[in-house]
Every structure is written in structure tokens, then in C-alpha cells.
N, C-alpha and C positions, 0 to 999 in steps of 0.2 A: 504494500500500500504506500502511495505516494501523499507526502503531507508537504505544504509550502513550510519553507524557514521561514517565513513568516511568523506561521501558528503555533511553534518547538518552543518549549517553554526552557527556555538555555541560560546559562551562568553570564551576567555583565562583566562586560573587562574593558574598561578605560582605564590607561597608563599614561594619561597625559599628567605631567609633574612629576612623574615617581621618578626614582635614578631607577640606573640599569637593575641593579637586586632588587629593589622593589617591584620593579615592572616585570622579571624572570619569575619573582615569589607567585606572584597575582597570576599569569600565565601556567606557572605550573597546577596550580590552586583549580582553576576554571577546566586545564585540561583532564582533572582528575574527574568534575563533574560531567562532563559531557567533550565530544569530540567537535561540538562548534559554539562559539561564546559569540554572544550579543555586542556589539561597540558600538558607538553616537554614531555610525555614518554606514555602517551595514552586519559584515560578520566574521569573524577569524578562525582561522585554523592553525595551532602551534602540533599537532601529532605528526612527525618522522613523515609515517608513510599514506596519511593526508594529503600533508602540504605537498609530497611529489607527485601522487596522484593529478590534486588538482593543476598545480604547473602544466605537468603533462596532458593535458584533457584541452585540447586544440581548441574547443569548443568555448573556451574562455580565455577571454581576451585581454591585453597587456592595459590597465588601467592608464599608463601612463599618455596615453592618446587621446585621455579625458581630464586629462591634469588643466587646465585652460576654463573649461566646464566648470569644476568644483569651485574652481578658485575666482566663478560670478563673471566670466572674462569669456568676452567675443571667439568662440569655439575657432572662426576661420582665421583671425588675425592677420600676420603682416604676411608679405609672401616666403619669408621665412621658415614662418611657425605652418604654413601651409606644406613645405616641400613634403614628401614622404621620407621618412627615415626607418632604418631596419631597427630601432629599435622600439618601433609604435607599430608597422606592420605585423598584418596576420595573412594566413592563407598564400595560395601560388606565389604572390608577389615575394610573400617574405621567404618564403624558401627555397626563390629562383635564386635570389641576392647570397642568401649563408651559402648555397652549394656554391655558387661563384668564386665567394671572397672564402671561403672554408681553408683553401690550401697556402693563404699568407698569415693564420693564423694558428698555425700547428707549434707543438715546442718545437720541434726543427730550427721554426722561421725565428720563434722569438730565442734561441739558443744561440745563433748568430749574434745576436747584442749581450750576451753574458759581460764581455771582455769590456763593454763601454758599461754596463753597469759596475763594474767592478771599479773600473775609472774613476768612475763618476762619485761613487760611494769614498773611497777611496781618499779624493781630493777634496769631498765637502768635511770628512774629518779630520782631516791635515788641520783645517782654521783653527778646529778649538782642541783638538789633543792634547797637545800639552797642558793644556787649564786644567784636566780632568776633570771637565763640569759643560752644561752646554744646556742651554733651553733646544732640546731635541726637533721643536714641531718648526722652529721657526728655520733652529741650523741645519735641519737636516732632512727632515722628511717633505717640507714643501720645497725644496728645490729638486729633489732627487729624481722624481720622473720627467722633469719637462724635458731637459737634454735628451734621452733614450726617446721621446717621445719625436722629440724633433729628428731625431739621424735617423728611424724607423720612417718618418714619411720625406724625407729627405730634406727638411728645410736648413737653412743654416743655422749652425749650433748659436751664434748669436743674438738670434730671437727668441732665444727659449725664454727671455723675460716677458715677451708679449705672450707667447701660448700660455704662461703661465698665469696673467691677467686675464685673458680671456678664458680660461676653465674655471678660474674664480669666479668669474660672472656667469659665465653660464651656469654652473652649478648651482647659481641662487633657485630655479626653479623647483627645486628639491625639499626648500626648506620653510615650504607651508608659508610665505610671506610677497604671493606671488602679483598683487594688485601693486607694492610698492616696489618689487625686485623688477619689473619687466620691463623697463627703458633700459636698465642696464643690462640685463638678458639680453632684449633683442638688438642693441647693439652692437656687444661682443659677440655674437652670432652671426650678425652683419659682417663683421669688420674680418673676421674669421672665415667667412664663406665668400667672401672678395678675396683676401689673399690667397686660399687655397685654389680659388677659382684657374689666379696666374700662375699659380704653383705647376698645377694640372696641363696648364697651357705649355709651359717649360717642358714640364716633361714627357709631353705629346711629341715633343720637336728635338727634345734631348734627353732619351730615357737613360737612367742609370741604377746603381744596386738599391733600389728602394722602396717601402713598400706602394707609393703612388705609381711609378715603373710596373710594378708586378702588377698592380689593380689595372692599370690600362691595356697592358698586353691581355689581360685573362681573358678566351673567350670559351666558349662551349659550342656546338653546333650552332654557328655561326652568332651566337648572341655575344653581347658586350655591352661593359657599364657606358651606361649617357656621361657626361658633366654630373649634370647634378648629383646624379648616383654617387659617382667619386666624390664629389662634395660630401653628402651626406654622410658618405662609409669613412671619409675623414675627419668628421666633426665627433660620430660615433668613437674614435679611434682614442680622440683625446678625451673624450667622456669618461671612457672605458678604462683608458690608461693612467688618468691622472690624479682627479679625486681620490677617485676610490683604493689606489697604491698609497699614496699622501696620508688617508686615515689610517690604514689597516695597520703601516707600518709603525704608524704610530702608536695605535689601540697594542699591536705586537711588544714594544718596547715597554707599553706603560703596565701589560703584564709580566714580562718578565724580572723586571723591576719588583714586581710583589714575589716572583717566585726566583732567586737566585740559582737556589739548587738546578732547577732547568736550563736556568744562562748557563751554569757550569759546565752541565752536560752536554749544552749545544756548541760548545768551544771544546769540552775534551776531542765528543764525536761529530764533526762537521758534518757526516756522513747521513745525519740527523735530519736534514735542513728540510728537504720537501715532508718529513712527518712534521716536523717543526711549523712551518705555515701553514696544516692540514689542521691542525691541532689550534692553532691563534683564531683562523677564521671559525673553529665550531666554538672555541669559548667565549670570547670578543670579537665579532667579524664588524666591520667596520658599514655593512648594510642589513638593516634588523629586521627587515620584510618589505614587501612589495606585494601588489597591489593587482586585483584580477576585477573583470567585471562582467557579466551576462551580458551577451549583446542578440540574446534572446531568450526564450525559458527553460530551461537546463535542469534535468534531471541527474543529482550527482549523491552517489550514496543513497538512494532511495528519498532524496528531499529534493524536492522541487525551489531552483533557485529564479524567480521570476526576471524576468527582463530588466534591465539597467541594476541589479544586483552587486552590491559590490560587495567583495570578501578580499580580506587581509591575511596574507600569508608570511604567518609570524618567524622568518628565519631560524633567529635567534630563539626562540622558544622550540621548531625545528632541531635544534642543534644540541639542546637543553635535554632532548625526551629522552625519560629512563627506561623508556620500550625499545631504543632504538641506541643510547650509547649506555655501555656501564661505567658507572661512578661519573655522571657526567659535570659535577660540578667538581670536580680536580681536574687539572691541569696537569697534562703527561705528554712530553712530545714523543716521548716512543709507544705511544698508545697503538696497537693493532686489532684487528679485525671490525673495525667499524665503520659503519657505513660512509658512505661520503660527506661531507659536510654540506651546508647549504647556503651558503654565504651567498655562493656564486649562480644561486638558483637551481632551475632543473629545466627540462621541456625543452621548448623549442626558443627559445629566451633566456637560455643561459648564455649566463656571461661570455658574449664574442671574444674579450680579451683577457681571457683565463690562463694560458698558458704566457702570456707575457705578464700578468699582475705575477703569477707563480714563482716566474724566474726573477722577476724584481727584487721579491721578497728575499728568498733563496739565496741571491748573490749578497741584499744585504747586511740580512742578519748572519750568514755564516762570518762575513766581515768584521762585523760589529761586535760578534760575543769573543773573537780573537784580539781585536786591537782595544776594547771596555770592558776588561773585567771588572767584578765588584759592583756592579750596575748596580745604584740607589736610589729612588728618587730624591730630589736635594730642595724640597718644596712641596705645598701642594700640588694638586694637580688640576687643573682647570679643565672643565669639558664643556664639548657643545650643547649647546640646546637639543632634547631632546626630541623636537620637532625637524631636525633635520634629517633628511634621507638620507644621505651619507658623512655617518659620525665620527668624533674619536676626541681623542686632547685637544684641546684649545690650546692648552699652556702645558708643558710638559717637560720641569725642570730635573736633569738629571748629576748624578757624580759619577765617576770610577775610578780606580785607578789604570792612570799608562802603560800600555805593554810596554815592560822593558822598563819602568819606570821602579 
């Protein structure tokens, strides 16, 4: 028998204000009572193999297509906010685009840039190593992806200060403030989809080792990306790559810091590193859910989800379930046989830039816990608003001492 969620008499769960243990307490609390909790704006699911389910379930659609809607804002807006992008796409369109672009986003591709992350990490802690001290978010983790980001689509490594402003701004759309963020949004979106524009152009006429070059030659049975496609799978590229590295790395540091014994470990055995960042994203991943919606009536689990339905798919509460990991509130980088984590989603909307956020990570915490032993934090720690979609330190003051010191 089919009943609307509507009529399911289900546990309420709003976490707006709570910190993170508060907000994981209440999530764990609601998932014991039932398998979908009631919220002010539709309905959640924190259970393991729920939230993959519904991911996976074609039939419901990337909310973030509706972000513009919620937030009381002209749905068709500038021609910007019009283009289609692979990561609001659903159906043929969006699966002609990942089969397309699928093979510049393999570890393969992103393993190629190991040796400039390594660089990159490398030289941003040259500045403060000897201090043995360093506000982490500002010295290190917001610079670290733009460069890698920039020699991936090939632009000059001397702009990485504009890409790094313009992901700032675009990323405002994320963070629930979007009536006053959206002159500066579609600006940097602007400013962003004009230079890539000439980028594109360049290197229609001058291809070279990178991944704009790979996107332009790729075809299939005679198909091939437009302009604007390249624009978009570009804009994507920096979406994908830069925020979300930025927090994680962060959200990564400001755990290990609580847990030394595992800094230890991860410096004894480097060998550690990809459980190492399997492990940060299921217990602080630095995106806490995302966002699905009926774009018809949907019958899921024997509940009938009516039309414009929105359900929230709790990551973090995901990553939490003690059906799905053992002892999930400890922190173990050599943790084995459990499930994937969920940071990076599931379905057809998993994270396009998963095997390059991977190796980011990878290259620089195996860095980091060899050249920062004794990792402390030397302060509180400041964090973002919990309304943001993609979270972590704000402030994030750390100590160690020097290798070799």
C-alpha cells in the first residue's frame, strides 16, 4: 500500500543553529525513529543505504536547478544563470556530457598533476615553517588549489589570484544568502565565462597538454562539445576543484589536530594516505548533504513523494550510520571494510572531480604530517556558518614543531 509522505507521521529534524555534534546527535536520534524525518522545507534521509538509493533513483532530480526558485529569484535570470550546466542536468543530455568528459577525469588524468601539487604544497609551507605556527585556512588551504587548478585547464599560473576570487564568489550561491550574494555571483560568472571563452579560443588554434586541449579534441561518433559546453564543463571544473579541496583540507587538519595519534600514524605510514582522506570525508566531509526534488510523483520505498517534493540527503548523517560503519564516531585512518563514504555523493551526480579532490588531499596531507609534527591547534577554532553548503574553519590557528627542528 502506497501512503503520501505527506500523511507518515515522522520525527522533526531542524539543525538550523546547532554545531556539527549537535546537528549529528538530533540526526542520529530521528534516524532511530523512522527512516525519513520531517524538516521546514520538505524531508531527509540520513540511512547509509537510503540516501544511495535515493541518489541513485534517476527519477529524482539535482535540486540545485531550483536553487534560484527557493531563494524568491526570477527562475530564468541572466543568460548566464540560463546556460545549461552538467551539474543541474538530468536525462540524455547529462549523460551524453559525463560519457564525453569521463576520460579527462580519471586518477590517471588527475595523477599527472601529483608532482605540481606536491610543488605547490611544498612552497606554501616554506612561508611559515620555521615559525612552527601558521593560521592554516588562510596560509594554506585557500591558496592551494587555485594553481593545480589553473595548469589543469591550462591558464597561466599567474592568474590563479583571479580564479581564486572568482570561486569565492561564485560559491556564494551555496550559502543560503542568495537575494544579496547574486550581483557578485553573476558577475564572477561573467567575468569567468568571458575569459574562459578566449581561453577556449586559444586553444582551438593552439592546443596543448591540457585539460581545455583534451575537452576540445574529444569526440564520439562524430559528436563534440559546443563553446559553451567547454565553458560550462570549465566553470564546473573550478566549482568542483576549488571550494570544496579548500574546506575538506581544512575540516582534515582541524581533525587531526584533535587526534594526534593519527597524525602520527599518517607520517610513520604514508602508505596510509588514500584511507587517510576516505576516512576525513566520512567523519568531517566538508559537504553535509545535498538536495533532490520530485519533478513528478514518485513512488520511493512504498511512499508516494508528490510533485515539487523536496528531500534532503543528509551526507554527513550518511557517513554517521551505525548500520553501515562500525564504531562510526572514532576516527581511524586504517579503518577497513566499509562502505564508501558519501561526501562525494553517489548516482549519476557524483562528484565529476573526485579523483583530482583525492589526489589533492593525498599529496597534501602525506606532506604535511612529515614536514608538522606535533600538530596543535594554537587557538580556537572559528567555523563557518552552518548554512553554508560547502563548510569547514573559518579560522584555523595551528602549532608544530619543525622537521628537523
Amino acid at each position: 500500500m502506497v501512503t503520501s509522505v505527506h500523511e507518515l507521521e515522522l520525527p522533526a529534524l531542524d539543525t538550523a543553529g546547532l554545531d556539527r555534534d549537535e546537528a549529528l546527535a538530533l540526526i542520529a536520534a530521528t534516524r532511530e525513529r523512522h527512516w525519513l524525518a520531517r524538516t521546514p522545507l520538505g524531508y531527509s534521509l540520513s540511512r547509509y543505504d537510503d540516501c544511495v538509493s535515493l541518489l541513485r533513483d534517476k527519477r529524482f532530480h539535482n535540486a540545485l536547478a531550483l536553487v534560484r526558485q527557493l531563494n524568491g529569484l526570477d527562475p530564468e535570470g541572466d543568460a548566464a544563470s540560463r546556460r545549461q550546466s552538467i551539474l543541474t542536468m538530468e536525462g540524455g543530455d547529462h549523460a551524453r556530457l559525463r560519457r564525453l568528459v569521463a576520460p579527462a577525469f580519471t586518477p590517471q588524468a588527475a595523477g599527472r598533476l601529483r608532482p605540481s601539487m606536491r610543488a605547490v604544497i611544498d612552497g606554501l609551507v616554506d612561508t611559515f615553517h620555521p615559525s612552527g605556527r601558521c593560521e592554516v585556512v588562510a596560509d594554506l588551504c585557500e591558496p592551494y588549489p587555485i594553481p593545480i587548478i589553473c595548469e589543469l585547464l591550462g591558464a597561466p599560473p599567474g592568474d590563479w589570484r583571479r580564479f581564486s576570487a572568482w570561486a569565492t564568489d561564485i560559491f556564494r550561491i551555496f550559502n543560503q544568502n542568495l537575494v544579496e550574494d547574486l550581483p557578485l555571483v553573476e558577475a564572477a560568472t561573467a567575468e569567468l565565462e568571458a575569459y574562459l571563452a578566449t581561453l577556449i579560443g586559444e586553444r582551438r588554434a593552439d592546443p596543448r597538454p591540457d585539460l581545455l586541449s583534451d575537452l576540445i579534441a574529444v569526440e564520439e561518433a562524430g559528436d563534440r562539445l559546443s563553446t559553451d559546453e567547454l565553458v560550462s564543463l570549465a566553470v564546473a571544473v573550478l566549482m568542483a576543484g576549488t571550494d570544496t579541496t579548500r574546506n575538506q583540507l581544512a575540516c582534515a587538519l582541524a581533525v587531526f589536530a584533535e587526534h594526534p595519534d593519527q597524525w602520527a600514524l599518517l607520517a610513520e605510514r604514508p602508505g596510509l594516505a588514500p584511507r587517510a582522506v576516505e576516512e576525513v570525508m566520512r567523519y568531517l566531509g566538508a559537504v553535509r548533504g545535498t538536495v533532490r526534488f520530485a519533478p513528478e510523483d514518485i513512488v520511493f520505498r512504498d511512499v508516494l513523494f508528490p510533485r515539487g517534493t523536496l528531500v534532503f540527503v543528509s551526507l554527513a548523517g550518511a557517513n554517521r550510520d551505525p548500520g553501515s560503519f562500525g564504531d562510526p564516531g572514532t576516527f581511524d585512518i586504517s579503518r577497513q571494510g566499509s562502505p564508501q563514504q558519501m561526501t562525494f555523493g553517489s548516482g549519476i551526480h557524483h562528484c565529476m572531480g573526485a579523483a583530482l579532490a583525492r589526489a589533492e588531499l593525498q599529496e597534501a596531507l602525506v606532506l604535511l604530517a612529515r614536514r608538522m609534527p606535533g600538530l596543535a591547534t594554537d587557538g580556537p577554532v572559528e567555523w563557518k556558518p552552518t548554512s553554508f553548503g560547502i563548510w569547514g574553519p573559518a579560522r584555523l590557528p595551528l602549532r608544530f614543531t619543525p622537521a628537523g627542528a
